[in-house]
Wavefront OBJ file of the C-alpha trace (Angstrom):
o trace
v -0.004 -19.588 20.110
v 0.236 -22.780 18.051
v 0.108 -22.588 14.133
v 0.752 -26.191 13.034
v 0.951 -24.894 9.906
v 4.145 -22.739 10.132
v 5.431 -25.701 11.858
v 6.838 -27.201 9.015
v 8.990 -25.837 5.726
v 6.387 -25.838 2.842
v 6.545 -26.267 -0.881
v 5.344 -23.124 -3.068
v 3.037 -25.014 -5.223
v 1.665 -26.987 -2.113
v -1.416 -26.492 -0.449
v 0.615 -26.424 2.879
v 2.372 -23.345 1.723
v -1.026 -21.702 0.905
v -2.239 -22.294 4.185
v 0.785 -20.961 5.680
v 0.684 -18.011 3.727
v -2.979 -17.218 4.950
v -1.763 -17.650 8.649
v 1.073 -15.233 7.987
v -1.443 -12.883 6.536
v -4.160 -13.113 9.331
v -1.117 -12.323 11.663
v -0.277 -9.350 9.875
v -3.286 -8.026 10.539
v -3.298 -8.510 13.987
v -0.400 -6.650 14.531
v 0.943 -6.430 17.838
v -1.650 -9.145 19.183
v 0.596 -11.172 17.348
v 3.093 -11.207 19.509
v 2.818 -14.808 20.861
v 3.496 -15.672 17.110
v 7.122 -13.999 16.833
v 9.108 -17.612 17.244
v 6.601 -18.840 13.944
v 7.407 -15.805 12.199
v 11.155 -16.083 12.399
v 11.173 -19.679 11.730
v 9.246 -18.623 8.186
v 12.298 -16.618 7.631
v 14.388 -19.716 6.298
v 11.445 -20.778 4.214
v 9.741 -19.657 1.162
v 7.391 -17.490 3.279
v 10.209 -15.177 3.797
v 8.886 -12.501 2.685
v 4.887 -12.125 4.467
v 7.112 -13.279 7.778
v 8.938 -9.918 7.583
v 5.850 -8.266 7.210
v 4.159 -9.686 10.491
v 7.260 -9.072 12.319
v 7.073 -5.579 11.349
v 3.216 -5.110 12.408
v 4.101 -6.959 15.518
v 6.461 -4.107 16.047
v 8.553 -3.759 19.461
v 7.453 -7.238 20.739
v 9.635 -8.801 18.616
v 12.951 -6.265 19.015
v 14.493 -9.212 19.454
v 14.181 -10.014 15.354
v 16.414 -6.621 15.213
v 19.787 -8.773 13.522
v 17.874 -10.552 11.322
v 15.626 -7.953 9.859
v 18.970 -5.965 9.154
v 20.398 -9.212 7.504
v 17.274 -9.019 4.888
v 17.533 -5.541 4.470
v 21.300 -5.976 3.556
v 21.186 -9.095 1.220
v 23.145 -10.711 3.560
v 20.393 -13.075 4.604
v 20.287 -16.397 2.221
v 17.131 -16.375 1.946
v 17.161 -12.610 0.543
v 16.378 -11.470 -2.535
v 15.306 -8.470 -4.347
v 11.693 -8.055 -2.897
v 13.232 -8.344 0.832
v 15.157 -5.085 1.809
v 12.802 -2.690 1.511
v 10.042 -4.285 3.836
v 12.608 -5.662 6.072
v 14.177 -2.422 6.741
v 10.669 -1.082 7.140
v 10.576 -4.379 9.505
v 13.746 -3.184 11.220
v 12.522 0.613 11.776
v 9.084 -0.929 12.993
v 10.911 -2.922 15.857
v 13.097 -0.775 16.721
v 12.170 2.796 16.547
v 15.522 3.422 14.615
v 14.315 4.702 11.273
v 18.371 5.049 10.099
v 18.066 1.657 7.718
v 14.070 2.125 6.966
v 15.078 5.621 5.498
v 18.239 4.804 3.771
v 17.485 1.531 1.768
v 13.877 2.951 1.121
v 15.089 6.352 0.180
v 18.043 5.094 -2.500
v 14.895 2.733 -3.916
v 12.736 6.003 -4.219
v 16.005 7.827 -5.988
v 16.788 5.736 -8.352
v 13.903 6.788 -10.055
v 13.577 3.737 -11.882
v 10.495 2.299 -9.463
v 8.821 3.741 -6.474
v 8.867 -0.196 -4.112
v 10.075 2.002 -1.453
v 7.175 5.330 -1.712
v 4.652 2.630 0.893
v 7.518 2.398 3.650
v 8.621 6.258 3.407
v 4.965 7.272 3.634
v 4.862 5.441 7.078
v 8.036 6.645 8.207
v 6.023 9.885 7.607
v 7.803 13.622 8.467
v 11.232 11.462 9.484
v 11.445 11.013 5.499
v 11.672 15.002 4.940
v 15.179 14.201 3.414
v 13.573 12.521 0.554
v 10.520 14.573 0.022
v 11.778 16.085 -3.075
v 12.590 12.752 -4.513
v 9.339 11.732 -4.416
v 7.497 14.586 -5.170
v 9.464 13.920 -8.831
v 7.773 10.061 -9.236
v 4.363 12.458 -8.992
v 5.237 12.751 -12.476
v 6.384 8.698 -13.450
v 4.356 7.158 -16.219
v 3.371 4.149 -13.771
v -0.176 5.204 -12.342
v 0.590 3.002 -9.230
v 3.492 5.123 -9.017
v 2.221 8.249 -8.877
v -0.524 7.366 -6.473
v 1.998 6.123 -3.918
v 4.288 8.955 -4.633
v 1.059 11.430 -3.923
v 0.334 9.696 -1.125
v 3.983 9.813 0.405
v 4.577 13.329 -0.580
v 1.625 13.961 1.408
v 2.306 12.166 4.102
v 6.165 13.259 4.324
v 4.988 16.824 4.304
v 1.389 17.219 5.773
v 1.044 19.456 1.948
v -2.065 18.179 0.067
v -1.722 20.699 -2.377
v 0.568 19.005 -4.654
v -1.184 15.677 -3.802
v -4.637 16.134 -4.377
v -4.691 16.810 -8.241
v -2.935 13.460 -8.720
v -4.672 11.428 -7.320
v -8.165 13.091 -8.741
v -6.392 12.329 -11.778
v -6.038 8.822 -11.311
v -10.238 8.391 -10.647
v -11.483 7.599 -13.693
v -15.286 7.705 -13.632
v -15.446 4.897 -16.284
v -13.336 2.704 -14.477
v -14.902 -0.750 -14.895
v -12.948 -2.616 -12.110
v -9.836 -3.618 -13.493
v -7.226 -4.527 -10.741
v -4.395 -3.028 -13.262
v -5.608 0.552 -12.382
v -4.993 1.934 -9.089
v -8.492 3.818 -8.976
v -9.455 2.498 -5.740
v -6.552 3.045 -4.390
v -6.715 6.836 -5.113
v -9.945 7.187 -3.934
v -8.455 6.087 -0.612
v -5.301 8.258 0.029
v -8.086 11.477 -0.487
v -10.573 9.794 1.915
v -7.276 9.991 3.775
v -6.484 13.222 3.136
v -10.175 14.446 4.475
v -11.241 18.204 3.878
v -8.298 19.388 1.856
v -9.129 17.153 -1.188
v -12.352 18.588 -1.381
v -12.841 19.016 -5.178
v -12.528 15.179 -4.924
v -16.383 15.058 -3.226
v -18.506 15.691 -6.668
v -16.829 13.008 -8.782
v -16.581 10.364 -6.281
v -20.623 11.484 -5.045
v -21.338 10.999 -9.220
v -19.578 7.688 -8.914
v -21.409 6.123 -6.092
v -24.463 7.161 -7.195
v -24.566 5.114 -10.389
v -26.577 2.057 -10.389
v -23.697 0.036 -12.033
v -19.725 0.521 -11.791
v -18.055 -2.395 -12.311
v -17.304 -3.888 -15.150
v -14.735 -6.373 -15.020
v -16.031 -9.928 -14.828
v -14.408 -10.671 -11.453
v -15.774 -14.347 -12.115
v -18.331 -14.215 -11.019
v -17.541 -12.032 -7.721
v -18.670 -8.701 -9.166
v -21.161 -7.892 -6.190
v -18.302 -8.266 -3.826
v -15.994 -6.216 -5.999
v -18.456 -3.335 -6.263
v -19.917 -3.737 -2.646
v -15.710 -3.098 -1.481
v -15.599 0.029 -4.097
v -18.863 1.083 -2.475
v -17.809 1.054 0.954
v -14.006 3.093 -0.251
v -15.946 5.780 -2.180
v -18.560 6.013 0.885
v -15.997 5.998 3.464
v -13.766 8.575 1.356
v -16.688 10.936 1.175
v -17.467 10.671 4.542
v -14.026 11.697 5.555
v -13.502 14.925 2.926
v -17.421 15.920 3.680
v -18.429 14.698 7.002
v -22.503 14.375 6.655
v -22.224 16.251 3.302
v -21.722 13.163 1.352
v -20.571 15.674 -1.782
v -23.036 17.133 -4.170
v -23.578 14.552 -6.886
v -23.346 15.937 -10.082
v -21.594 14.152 -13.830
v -17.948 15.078 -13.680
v -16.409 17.014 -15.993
v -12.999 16.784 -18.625
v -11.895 19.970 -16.368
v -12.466 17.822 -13.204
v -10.658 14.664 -14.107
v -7.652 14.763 -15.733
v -6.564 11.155 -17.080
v -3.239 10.433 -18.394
v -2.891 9.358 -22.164
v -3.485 5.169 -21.807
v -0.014 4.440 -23.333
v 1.350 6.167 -20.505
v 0.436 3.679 -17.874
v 2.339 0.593 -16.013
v 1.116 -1.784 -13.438
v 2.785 -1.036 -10.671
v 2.172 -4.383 -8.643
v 3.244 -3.362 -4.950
v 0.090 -0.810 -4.996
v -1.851 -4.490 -4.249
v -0.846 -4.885 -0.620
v -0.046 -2.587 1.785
v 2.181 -2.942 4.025
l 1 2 3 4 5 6 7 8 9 10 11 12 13 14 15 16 17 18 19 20 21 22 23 24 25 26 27 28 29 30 31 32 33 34 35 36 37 38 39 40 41 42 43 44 45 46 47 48 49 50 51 52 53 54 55 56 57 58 59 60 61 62 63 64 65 66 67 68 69 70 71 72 73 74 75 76 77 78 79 80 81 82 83 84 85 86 87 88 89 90 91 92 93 94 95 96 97 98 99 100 101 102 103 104 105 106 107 108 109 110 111 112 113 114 115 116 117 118 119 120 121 122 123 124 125 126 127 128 129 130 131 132 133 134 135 136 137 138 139 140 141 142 143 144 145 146 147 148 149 150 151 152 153 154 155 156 157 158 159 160 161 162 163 164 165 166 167 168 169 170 171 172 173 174 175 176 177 178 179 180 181 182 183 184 185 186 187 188 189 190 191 192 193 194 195 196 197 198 199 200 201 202 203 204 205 206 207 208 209 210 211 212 213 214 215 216 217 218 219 220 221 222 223 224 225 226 227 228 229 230 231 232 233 234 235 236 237 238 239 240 241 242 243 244 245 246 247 248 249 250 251 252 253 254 255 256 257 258 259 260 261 262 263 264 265 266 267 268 269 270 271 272 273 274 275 276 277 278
């Protein structure tokens, strides 16, 4: 696989460096097709691409076992390159190549107990049921005044434990009918995890039915990409129905103050790592 433009060590404000960063991207999403591409990857490791390079080396997965030492040396700080958006992904990266979740669970799981920000809640709800040990711990950020925090922590908790019980309400909190598209909310994000979930977040099926049948939901100016915005919420609150109501659809009706329960606005943080997935 040849990607001339990983080739070379790219400034961040060049447009070499954005091209690079797109590559790294469309590898991540390949995944383990990627493989060809591990020797690319790892050279982005000593450049300012550091950090989407640990990310396709962790989608590429046992293909590039060979990354093991280095992926360890970001999740430690030892790397010089590291810093302090690294260890968390690359010991997701490590546990991903691998199959040893020891790191994955321990620098993800003191992140998540600090209690001070949930950047580890994405990685422990992948490491799934092998997070148990932690499943109290983030049951508690259910409760953080971040709303990206508390849908990731839902999410997790719910993926730790297989329980939607504690899950669901949360994230039906988070879906505010009168969202008008605002990136800084983690609506769409919510309506996800309980097209996720499927049947057991069944009370979510009226409100997000209400919401997709409205003419107009977005807002936000987008500049002048609104269509596209709204076509992608579309297509989440379609394929979330589909997944809690197979065929059903849910019965479309307004939702109610009993229904949704927001949180008070002061209460709310971005929480920036909801963005990307990893």
């Amino acid at each position: 696989m040849v990607l001339p433009g990983l080739r070379q060590e790219p400034e961040p404000e060049s447009e070499q460096y954005d091209t690079s960063t797109s590559l790294l991207e469309l590898l991540a999403v390949m995944g383990p097709a990627a493989a060809p591409a591990v020797p690319e990857a790892v050279r982005c490791l000593d450049t300012p691409g550091a950090y989407d390079a640990l990310r396709v080396l962790g989608r590429i997965g046992p293909a590039a076992a060979g990354t093991a030492n280095r992926l360890a040396d970001f999740a430690t700080g030892r790397a010089a390159r590291a810093d302090r958006r690294h260890p968390r992904l690359a010991a997701w990266a490590h546990w991903r190549v691998t199959g040893d979740p020891a790191l994955a669970l321990d620098v993800c799981g003191a992140a998540v107990r600090s209690g001070t920000a949930g950047h580890g809640l994405p990685f422990l709800a992948d490491l799934g049921p092998l997070a148990a040990a932690h499943a109290d711990a983030v049951r508690g950020l259910t409760q953080s005044p971040g709303g990206w925090t508390r849908v990731a922590a839902a999410h997790a908790y719910w993926r730790i434990t297989g329980d939607p019980e504690p899950a669901v309400p949360v994230l039906l909190a988070e879906v505010d009918p009168a969202w008008a598209g605002h990136p800084a909310m983690p609506v769409q994000e919510a309506v996800r995890h309980l097209g996720e979930i499927g049947a057991p977040a069944a009370a979510a099926a009226p409100l997000l039915g209400w919401i997709l049948a409205q003419e107009e939901r977005l807002g936000h100016p987008f500049q002048r990409i609104r269509i596209l915005v709204d076509a992608a919420y579309v297509r989440t609150l379609t394929e979330a129905l589909e997944r809690i109501a197979p065929g059903g659809g849910g019965s479309v009706r307004a939702p109610s103050k009993e229904l949704v329960r927001l949180p008070a606005p002061a209460r709310r943080r971005i929480f920036a790592f909801g963005r990307r997935s990893v």
